[in-house]
N, C-alpha and C positions, 0 to 999 in steps of 0.2 A: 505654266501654272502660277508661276509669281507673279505676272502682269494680272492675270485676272484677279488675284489674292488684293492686289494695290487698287485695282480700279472696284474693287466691292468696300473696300473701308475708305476710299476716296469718295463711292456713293453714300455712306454711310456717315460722312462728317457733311457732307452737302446737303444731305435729308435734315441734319439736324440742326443748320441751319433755320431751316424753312418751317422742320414740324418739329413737337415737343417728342423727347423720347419714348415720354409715357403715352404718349397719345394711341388708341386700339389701330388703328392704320399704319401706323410708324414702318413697318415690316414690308406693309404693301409698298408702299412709297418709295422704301429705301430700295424693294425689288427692281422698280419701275427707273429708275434714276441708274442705278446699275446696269442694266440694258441699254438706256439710252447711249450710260458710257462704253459700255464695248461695240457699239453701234458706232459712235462715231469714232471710237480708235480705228474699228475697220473699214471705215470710207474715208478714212484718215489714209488708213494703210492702202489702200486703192488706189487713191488721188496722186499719190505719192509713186506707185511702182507703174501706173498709166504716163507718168510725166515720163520718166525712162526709155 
């Protein structure tokens, strides 16, 4: 539950990067960028336990 807790406020400082906080999409964006990150932690995690 912590890993995901880290990778959703790691989307969340990377979104706000890119877009303004106030912006009416912010939310969508930061959803979108979230996914992406646990997407690639688990083709991370994949990559990783197929070398094995």
């Amino acid at each position: 539950m912590w890993l995901a807790r880290v990778l959703l406020v790691a989307a969340g400082a990377i979104t706000a990067l890119f877009v303004a906080r106030d912006a009416p999409n912010f939310q969508v964006i930061e959803g979108m960028v979230g996914i992406a990150l646990i997407a690639a932690v688990v083709v991370a995690l994949a990559l990783l336990h197929r070398r094995r």
